[in-house]
C-alpha positions as a Markdown table, in Angstrom:
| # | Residue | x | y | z |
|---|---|---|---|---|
| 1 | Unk | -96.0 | 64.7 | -178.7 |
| 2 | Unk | -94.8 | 68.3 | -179.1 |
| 3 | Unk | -91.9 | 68.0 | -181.9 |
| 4 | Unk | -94.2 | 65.8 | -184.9 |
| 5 | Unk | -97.6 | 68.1 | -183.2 |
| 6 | Unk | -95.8 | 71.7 | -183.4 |
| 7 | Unk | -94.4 | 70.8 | -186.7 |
| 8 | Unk | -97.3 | 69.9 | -188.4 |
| 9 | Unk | -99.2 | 72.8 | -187.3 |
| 10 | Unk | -96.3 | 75.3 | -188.4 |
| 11 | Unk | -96.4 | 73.3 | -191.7 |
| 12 | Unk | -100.2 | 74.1 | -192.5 |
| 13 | Unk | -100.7 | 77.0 | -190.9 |
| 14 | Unk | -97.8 | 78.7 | -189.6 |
| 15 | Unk | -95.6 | 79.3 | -187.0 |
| 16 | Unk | -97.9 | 82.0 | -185.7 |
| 17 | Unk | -100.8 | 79.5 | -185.0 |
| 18 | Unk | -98.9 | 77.0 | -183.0 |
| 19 | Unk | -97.8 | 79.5 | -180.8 |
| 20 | Unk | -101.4 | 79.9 | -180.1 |
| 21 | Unk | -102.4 | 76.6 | -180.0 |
| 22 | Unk | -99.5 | 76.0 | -177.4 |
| 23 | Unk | -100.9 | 79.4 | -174.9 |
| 24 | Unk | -104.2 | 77.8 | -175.5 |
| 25 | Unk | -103.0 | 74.3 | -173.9 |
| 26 | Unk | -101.3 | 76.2 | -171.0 |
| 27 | Unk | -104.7 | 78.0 | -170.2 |
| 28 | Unk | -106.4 | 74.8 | -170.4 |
| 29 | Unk | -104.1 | 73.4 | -168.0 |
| 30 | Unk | -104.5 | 75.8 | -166.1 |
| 31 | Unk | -107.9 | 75.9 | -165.5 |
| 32 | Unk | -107.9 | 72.0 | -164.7 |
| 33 | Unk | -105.2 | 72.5 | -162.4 |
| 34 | Unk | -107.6 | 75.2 | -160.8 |
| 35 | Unk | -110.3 | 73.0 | -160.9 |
| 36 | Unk | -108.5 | 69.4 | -159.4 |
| 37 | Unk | -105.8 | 70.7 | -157.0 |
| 38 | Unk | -106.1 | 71.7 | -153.2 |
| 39 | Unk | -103.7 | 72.7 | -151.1 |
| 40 | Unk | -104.1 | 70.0 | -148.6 |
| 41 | Unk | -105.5 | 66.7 | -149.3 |
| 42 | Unk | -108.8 | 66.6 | -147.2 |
| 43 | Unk | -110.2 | 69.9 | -148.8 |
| 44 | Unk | -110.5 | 67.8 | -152.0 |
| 45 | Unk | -114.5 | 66.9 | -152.4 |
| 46 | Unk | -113.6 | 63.5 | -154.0 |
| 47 | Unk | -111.0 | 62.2 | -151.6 |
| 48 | Unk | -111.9 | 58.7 | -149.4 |
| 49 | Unk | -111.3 | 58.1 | -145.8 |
| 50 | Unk | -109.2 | 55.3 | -146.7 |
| 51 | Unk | -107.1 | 57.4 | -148.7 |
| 52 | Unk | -106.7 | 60.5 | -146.6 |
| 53 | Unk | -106.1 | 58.0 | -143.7 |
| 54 | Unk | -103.3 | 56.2 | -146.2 |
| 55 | Unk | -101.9 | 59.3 | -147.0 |
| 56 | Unk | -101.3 | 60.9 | -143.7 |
| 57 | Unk | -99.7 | 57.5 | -142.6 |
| 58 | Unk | -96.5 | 58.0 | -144.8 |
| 59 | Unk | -96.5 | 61.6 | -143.6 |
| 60 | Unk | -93.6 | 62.5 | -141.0 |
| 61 | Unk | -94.5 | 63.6 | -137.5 |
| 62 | Unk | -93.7 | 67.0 | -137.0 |
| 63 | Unk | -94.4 | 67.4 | -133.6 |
| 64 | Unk | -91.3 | 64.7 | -132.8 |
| 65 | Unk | -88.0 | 66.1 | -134.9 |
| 66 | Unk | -87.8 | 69.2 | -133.2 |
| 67 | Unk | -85.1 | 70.6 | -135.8 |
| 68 | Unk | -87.1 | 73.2 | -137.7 |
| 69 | Unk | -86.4 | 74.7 | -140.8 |
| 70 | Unk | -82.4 | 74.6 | -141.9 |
| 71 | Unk | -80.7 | 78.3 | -141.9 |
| 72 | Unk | -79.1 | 78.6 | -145.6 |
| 73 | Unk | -75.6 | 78.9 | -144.0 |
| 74 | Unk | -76.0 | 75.2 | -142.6 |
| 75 | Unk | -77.2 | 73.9 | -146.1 |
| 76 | Unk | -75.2 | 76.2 | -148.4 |
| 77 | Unk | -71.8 | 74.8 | -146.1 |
| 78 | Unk | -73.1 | 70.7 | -146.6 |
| 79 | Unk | -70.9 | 68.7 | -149.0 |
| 80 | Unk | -73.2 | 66.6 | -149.9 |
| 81 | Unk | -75.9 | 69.4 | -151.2 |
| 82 | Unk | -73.1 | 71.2 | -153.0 |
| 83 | Unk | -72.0 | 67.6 | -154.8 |
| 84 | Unk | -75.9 | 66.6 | -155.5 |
| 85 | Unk | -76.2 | 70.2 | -156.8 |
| 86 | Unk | -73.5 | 70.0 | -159.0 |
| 87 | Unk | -74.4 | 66.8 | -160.6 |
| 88 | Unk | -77.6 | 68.1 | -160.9 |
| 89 | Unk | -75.9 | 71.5 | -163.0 |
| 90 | Unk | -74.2 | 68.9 | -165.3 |
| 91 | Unk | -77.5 | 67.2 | -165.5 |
| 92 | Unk | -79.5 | 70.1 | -166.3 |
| 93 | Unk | -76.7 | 71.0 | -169.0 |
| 94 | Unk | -77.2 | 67.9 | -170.8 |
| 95 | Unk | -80.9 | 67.7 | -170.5 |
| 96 | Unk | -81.6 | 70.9 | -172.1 |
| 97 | Unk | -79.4 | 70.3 | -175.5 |
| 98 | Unk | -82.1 | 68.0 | -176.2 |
| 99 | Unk | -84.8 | 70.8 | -175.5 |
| 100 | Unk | -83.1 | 73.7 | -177.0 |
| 101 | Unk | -80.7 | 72.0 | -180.1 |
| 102 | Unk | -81.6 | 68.4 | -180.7 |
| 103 | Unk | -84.1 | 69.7 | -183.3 |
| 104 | Unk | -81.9 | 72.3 | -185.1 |
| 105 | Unk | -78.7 | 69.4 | -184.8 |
| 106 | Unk | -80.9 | 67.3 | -187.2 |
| 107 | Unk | -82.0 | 69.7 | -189.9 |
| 108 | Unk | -79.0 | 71.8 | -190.2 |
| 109 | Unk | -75.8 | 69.1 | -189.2 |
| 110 | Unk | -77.6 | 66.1 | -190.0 |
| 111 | Unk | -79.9 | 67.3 | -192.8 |
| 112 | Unk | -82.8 | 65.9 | -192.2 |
| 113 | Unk | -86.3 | 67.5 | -193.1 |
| 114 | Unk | -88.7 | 69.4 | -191.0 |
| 115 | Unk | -91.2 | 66.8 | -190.7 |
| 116 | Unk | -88.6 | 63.8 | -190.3 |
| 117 | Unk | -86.6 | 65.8 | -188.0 |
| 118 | Unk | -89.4 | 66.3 | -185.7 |
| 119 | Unk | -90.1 | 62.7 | -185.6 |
| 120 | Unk | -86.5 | 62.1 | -184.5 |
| 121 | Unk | -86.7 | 65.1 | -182.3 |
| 122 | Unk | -89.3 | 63.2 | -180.2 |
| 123 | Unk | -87.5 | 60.0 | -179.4 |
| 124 | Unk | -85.4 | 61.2 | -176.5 |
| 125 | Unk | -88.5 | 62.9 | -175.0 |
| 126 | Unk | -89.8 | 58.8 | -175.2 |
| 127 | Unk | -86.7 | 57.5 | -174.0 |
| 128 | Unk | -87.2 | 60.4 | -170.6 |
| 129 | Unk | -90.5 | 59.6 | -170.2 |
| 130 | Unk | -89.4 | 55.4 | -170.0 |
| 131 | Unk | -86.1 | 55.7 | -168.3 |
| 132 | Unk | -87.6 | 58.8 | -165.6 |
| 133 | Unk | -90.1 | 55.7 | -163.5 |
| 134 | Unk | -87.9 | 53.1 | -164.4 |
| 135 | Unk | -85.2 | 55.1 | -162.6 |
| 136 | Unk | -87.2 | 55.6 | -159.9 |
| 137 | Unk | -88.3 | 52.1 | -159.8 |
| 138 | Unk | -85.0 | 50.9 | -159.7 |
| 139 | Unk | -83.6 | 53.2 | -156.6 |
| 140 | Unk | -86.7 | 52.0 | -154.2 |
| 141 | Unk | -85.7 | 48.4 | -154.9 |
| 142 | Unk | -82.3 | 48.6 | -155.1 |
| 143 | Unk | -82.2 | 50.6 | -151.7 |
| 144 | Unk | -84.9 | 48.6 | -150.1 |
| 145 | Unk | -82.3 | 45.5 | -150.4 |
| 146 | Unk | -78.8 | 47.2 | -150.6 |
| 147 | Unk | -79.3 | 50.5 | -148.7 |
| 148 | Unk | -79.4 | 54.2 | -150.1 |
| 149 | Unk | -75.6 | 54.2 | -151.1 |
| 150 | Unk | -76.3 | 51.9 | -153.9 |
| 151 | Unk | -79.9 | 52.9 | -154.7 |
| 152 | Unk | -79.8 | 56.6 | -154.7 |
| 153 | Unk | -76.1 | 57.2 | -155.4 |
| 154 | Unk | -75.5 | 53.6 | -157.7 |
| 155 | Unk | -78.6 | 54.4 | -159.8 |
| 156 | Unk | -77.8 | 58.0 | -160.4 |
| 157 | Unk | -73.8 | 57.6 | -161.0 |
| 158 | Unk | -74.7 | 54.8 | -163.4 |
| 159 | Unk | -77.4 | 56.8 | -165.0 |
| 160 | Unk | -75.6 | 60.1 | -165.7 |
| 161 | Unk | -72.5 | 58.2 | -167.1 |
| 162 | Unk | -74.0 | 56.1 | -169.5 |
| 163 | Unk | -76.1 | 59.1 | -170.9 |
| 164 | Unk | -72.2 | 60.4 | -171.1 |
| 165 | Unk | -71.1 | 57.0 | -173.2 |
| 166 | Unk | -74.7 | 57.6 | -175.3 |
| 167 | Unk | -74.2 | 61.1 | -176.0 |
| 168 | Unk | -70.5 | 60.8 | -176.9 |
| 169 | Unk | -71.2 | 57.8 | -179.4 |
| 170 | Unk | -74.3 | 59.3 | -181.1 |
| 171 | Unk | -72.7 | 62.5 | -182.9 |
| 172 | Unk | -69.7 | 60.1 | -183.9 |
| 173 | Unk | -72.4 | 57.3 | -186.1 |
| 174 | Unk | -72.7 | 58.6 | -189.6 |
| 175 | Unk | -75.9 | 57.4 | -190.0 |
| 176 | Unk | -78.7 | 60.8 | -189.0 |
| 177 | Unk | -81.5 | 58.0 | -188.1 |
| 178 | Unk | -79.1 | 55.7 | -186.0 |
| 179 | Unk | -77.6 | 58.8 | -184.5 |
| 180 | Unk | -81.0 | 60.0 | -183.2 |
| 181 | Unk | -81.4 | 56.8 | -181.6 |
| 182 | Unk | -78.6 | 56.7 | -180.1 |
| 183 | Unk | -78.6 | 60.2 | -179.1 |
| 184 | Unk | -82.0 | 59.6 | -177.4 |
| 185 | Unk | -80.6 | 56.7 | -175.4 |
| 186 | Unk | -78.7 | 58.9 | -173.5 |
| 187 | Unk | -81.9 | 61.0 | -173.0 |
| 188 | Unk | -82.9 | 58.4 | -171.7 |
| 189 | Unk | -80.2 | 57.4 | -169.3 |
| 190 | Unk | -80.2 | 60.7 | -168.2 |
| 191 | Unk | -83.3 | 60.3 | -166.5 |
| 192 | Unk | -82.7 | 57.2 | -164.9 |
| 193 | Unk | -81.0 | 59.1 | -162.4 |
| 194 | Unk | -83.8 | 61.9 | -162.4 |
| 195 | Unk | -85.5 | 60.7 | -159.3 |
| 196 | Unk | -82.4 | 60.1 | -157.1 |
| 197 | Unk | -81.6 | 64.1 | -156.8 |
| 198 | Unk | -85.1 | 64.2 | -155.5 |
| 199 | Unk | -84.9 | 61.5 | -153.3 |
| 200 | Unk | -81.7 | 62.5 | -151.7 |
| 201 | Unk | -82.6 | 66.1 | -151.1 |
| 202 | Unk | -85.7 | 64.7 | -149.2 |
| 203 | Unk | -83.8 | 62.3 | -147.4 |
| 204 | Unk | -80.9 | 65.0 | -146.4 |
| 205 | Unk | -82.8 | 67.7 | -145.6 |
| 206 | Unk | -85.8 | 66.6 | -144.0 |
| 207 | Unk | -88.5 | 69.4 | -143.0 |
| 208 | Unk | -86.5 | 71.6 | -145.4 |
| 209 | Unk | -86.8 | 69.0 | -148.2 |
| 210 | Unk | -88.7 | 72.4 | -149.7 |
| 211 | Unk | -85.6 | 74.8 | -150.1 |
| 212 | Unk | -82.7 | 72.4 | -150.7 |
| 213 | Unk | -84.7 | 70.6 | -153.3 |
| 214 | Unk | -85.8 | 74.3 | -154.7 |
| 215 | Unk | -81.6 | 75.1 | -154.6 |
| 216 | Unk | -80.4 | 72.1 | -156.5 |
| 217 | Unk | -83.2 | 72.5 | -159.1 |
| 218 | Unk | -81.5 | 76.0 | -159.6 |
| 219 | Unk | -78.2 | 74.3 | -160.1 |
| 220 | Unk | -80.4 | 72.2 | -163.0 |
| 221 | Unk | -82.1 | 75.6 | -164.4 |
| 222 | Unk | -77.9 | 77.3 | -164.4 |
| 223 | Unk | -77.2 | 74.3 | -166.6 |
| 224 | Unk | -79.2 | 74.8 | -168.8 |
| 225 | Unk | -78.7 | 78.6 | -169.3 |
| 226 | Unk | -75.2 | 78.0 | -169.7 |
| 227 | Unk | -76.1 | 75.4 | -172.7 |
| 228 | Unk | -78.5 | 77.5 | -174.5 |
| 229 | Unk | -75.9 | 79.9 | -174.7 |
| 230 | Unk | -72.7 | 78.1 | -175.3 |
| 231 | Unk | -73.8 | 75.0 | -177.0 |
| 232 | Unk | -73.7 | 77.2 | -180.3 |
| 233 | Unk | -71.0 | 78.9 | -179.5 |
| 234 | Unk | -68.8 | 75.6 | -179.1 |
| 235 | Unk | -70.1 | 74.3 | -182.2 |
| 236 | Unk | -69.9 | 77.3 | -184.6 |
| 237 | Unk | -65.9 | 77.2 | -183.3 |
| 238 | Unk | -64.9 | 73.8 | -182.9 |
| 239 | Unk | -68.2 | 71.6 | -184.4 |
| 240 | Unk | -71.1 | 70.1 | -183.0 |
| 241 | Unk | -68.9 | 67.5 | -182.2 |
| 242 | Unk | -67.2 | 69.6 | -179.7 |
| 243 | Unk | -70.4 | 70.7 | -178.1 |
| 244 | Unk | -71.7 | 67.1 | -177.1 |
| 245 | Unk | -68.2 | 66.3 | -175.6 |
| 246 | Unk | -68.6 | 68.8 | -173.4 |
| 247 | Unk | -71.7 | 67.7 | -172.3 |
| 248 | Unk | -70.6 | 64.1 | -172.1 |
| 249 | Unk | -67.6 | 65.3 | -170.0 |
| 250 | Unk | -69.5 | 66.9 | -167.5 |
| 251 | Unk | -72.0 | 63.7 | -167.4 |
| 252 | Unk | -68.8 | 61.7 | -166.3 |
| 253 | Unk | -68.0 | 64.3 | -163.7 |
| 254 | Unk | -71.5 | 64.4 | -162.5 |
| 255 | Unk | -71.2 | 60.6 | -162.3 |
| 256 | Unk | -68.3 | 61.2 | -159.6 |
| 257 | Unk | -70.2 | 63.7 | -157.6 |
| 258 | Unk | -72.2 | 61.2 | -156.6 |
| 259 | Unk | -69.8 | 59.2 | -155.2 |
| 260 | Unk | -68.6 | 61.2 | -152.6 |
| 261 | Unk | -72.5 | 61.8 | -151.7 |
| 262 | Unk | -73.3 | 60.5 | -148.0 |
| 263 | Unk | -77.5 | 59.9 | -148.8 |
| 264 | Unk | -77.6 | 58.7 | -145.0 |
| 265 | Unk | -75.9 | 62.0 | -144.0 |
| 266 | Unk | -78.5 | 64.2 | -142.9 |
| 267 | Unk | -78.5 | 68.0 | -142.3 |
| 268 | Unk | -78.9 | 69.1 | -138.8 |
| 269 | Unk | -78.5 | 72.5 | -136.5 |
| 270 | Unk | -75.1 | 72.7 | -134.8 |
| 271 | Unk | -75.4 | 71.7 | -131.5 |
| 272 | Unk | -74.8 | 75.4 | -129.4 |
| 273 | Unk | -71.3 | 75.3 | -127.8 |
| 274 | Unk | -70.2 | 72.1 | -129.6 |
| 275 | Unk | -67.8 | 71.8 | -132.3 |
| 276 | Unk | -69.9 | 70.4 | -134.4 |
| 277 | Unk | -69.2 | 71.5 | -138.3 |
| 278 | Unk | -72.5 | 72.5 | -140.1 |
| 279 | Unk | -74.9 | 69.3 | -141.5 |
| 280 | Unk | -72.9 | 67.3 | -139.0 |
| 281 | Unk | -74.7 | 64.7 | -137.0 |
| 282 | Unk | -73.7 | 65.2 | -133.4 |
């Protein structure tokens, strides 16, 4: 909603007021979030017995894994976090063209207007929003039938790649309006594998699912510093054409990452006196 909704509120009154308009949703937000959320789910007034009970039956039981919280030089040493988090810095890379330059790519490149621009601007948001549960969707079936290799790493190689394919074909169609689509298919695709770096940092890292989930997201956030900075930089030197290549490039090397992931492979304390390398099961 934000592209058409910003730009018609820049269009009649300014860009001044949709600023505004935008701090006044995050305070909104805010306050429901104050309002709704509790930090555990049986201080909520509005919860069931049924459900608290259903809830707390998918929780793990702390009292029987006995590993405690990971130290960071037994997840910062595990191949697979380093691979995941990789992946997930080539995702974030790509991701973030469409938040910081999709918009600008159609006005200035593609010449499109302000208000038709914004309506192409929002397509790959659609396409994220689609391909994010159906991605998620996917990976619990496939692995509930095949295993994790094919759910969690399949889904999220295949994923990543295609949005490589997408986002290398899209600046090459001459057409601005087929482009977007294009373009926003590989939003799309994108987040098909969205749900598997989650999933596989839970899985891996059990009671510590917290910090190396909060890690890899950082590999995400790097990514997409590095492309709000040298997106332009590529295309003012070698084209726009340029810049998505290098993002498609690095959606086909995220694509590999995840096959040399291990989802099964969790991250454990060394045994004392063994030779046991860190994140190795003993």
């Amino acid at each position: 909603m934000s592209p058409p909704l910003v730009t018609f509120i820049m269009l009649h009154g300014g860009w001044r007021v949709s600023f505004w308009f935008n701090a006044s949703l995050g305070l909104l937000v805010g306050v429901v979030w104050y309002w709704l959320s509790r930090d555990k789910p049986e201080e909520h007034p509005r919860i069931s017995a049924r459900e608290l009970a259903f809830i707390r039956s998918g929780l793990p039981d702390s009292g029987q894994s006995g590993t405690g919280l990971l130290p960071w030089k037994v997840i910062l040493s595990s191949k697979d976090f380093l691979l995941v988090t990789y992946s997930y810095f080539c995702y974030g890379y790509t991701s973030y063209i469409f938040f910081f330059w999709f918009f600008k790519y159609l006005t200035t490149v593609r010449g499109l207007g302000l208000r038709e621009s914004s309506y192409f601007t929002a397509l790959p948001f659609i396409a994220m929003a689609i391909g994010s549960p159906v991605g998620g969707v996917l990976s619990d079936f496939i692995t509930r039938h095949y295993g994790k290799r094919w759910g969690r790493c399949g889904i999220a190689a295949l994923g990543i790649a295609l949005s490589g394919v997408f986002v290398a074909s899209g600046q090459a169609v001459s057409s601005a309006r087929l482009a977007s689509v294009v373009l926003a298919a590989g939003g799309g695709a994108l987040y098909l594998s969205q749900s598997t770096y989650w999933s596989v940092t839970a899985d891996i890292a059990g009671e510590s699912a917290g910090s190396v989930s909060g890690l890899m997201n950082m590999g995400g956030q790097i990514g997409g510093t590095v492309t709000a900075t040298l997106t332009p930089i590529i295309a003012e030197r070698f084209g726009w054409g340029a810049s998505f290549g290098v993002a498609s490039v690095l959606c086909v090397t995220g694509a590999l990452a995840w096959l040399m992931v291990d989802p099964s492979h969790k991250l454990t304390l060394p045994v004392a006196g063994s030779n046991n390398l860190p994140g190795q099961v003993p």
